[in-house]
C-alpha positions, 0 to 999 in steps of 0.5 A, a space after each residue: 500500500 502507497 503512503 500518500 503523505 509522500 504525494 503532499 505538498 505544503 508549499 506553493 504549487 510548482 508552475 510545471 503543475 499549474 500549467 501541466 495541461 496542455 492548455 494551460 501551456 497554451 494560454 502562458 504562452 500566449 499571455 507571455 506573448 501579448 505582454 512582450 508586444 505590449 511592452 516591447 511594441 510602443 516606444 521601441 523604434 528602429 532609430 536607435 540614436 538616443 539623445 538628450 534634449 534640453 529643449 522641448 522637454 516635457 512638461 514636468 520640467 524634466 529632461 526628454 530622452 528622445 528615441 528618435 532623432 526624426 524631426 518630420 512627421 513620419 520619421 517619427 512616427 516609424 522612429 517611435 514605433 508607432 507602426 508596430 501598434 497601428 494601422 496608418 497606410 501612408 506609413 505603411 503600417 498595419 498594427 492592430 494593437 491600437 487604434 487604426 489611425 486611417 480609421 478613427 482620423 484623429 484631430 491634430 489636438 487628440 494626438 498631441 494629447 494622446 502621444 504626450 500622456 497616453 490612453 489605455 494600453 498606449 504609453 505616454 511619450 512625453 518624457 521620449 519625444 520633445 513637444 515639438 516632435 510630438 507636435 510634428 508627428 500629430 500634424 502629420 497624423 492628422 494631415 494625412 487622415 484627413 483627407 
């Protein structure tokens, strides 16, 4: 006869049996997958050239360490990483993490407001991008949903 008390376990459970079924697993990795593109998606630009900006800065006095060194509007917007969460076919993206830029047409106002402090699942850039940058990429924005 088998001694259960060798199959109790006092202290938490191992993750392998939490997430021994089949899906179990299935669902780790997909949540594991939607945190990297959250977290890896906005703000990751390919403009890896980092610089400190005094001027510009954000709105609570602090230094902005810019992501990007674009100064026109769809350089930054390719530069800040905008693409890999929306959908804006004159920057030829087509997240779909966020909004569909080519969709919603943001007014120039709504995008500043949104780039500069976020929404939801969107970080803000205010503290990334200078307010002239940010500024630059919402008329962009704007400019060409508008029409």
């Amino acid at each position: 006869m088998r001694d259960d008390r060798s199959m109790r376990h006092d202290g938490p459970m191992p993750l392998a049996s939490v997430i021994g079924s089949t899906a179990g697993r299935s669902a780790a990795i997909l949540a594991s997958a939607a945190a990297v593109a959250l977290f890896a998606g906005c703000g990751s630009g390919s403009d890896s050239s980092s610089s400190s900006s005094g001027s510009g800065g954000s709105s609570s006095g602090g230094a902005t360490k810019t992501i990007t060194a674009a100064t026109d509007g769809l350089g930054i917007f390719k530069g800040s990483g905008c693409t890999s969460c929306h959908t804006l076919a004159a920057a030829g993206s087509s997240g779909n993490i966020g909004p569909n830029l080519d969709n919603s047409k943001p007014s120039e106002e709504e995008a500043v407001e949104k780039v500069t402090n976020g929404d939801g699942s969107m970080p803000a850039f205010k503290n990334r991008l200078s307010a002239a940058q940010i500024q630059t990429v919402a008329k962009y924005v704007h400019d060409v949903t508008a029409k």
